[in-house]
N, C-alpha and C positions, 0 to 999 in steps of 0.2 A: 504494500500500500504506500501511496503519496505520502506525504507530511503534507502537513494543515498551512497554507501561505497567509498573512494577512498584512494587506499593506494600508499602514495610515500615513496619510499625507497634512501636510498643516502649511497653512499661509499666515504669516503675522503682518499686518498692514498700519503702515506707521500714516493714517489718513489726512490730512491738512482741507477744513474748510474756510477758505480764502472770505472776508470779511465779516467771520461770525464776530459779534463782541462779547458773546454771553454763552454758557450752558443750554440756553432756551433756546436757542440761534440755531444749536449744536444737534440738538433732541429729534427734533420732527427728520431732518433726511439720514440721521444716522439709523432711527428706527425702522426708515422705509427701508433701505437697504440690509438692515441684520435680517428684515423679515422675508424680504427679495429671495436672499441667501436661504434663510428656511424652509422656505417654499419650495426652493432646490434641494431641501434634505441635505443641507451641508447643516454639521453643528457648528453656530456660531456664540462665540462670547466678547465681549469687549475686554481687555485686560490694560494693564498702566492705569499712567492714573486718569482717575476721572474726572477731576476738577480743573482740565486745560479748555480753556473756551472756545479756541480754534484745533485743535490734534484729538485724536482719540484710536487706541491702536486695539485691534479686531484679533482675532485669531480665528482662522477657520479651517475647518477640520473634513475631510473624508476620507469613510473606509471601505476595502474592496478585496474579497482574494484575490483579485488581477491586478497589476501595477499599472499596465494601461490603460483602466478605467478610474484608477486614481489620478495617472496622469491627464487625463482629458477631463475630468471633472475640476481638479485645480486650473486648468486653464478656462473653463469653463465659471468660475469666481473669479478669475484677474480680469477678464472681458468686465464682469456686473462690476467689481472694484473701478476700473479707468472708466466706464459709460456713465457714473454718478458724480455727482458734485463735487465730488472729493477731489482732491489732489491728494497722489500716493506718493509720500515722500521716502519712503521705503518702502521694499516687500521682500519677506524673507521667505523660502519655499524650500518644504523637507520632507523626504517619504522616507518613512521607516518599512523594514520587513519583517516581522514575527515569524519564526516557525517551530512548529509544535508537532509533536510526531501523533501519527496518526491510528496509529496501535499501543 
């Protein structure tokens, strides 16, 4: 028998929205886009801190036995990331492989 593959992949996106002055500014397209994301079935959380009124850094997650469906699914998040309001002042991109025997 095979062993068990499992790849997870993560994006962490260091976001810039260009003349928020406030948290409140911040709220309303970050929320359309973590939920964008969701809706795509990536797991998303925001992480860092949360008190910057223009940055805000995301992390987002997917998993796959296939690499190539992690791969095309993280590209699949960097398209919604650069299509929103945001400017992406960073983006850091990782896939791990898990393997687990299968007997």
């Amino acid at each position: 028998m095979d062993d068990v593959r499992i790849y997870t992949g993560t994006l962490v996106a260091d976001l810039v929205l260009p003349g928020s002055r406030s948290l409140k500014e911040m709220r309303a397209p970050l929320r359309a886009l973590v939920q964008k994301l969701r809706n795509q079935e990536f797991a998303v959380a925001r992480v860092g801190p949360a008190e910057l009124a223009q940055r805000a850094f995301v992390a987002i997650v997917a998993v796959s036995g296939d690499g190539e469906v992690v791969d095309g699914r993280l590209d699949d998040a960097e398209r919604e990331l650069f299509a929103s309001p945001f400017d992406v002042a960073d983006l850091r991109r990782d896939v791990v492989v898990e393997t687990f025997p299968s007997g």
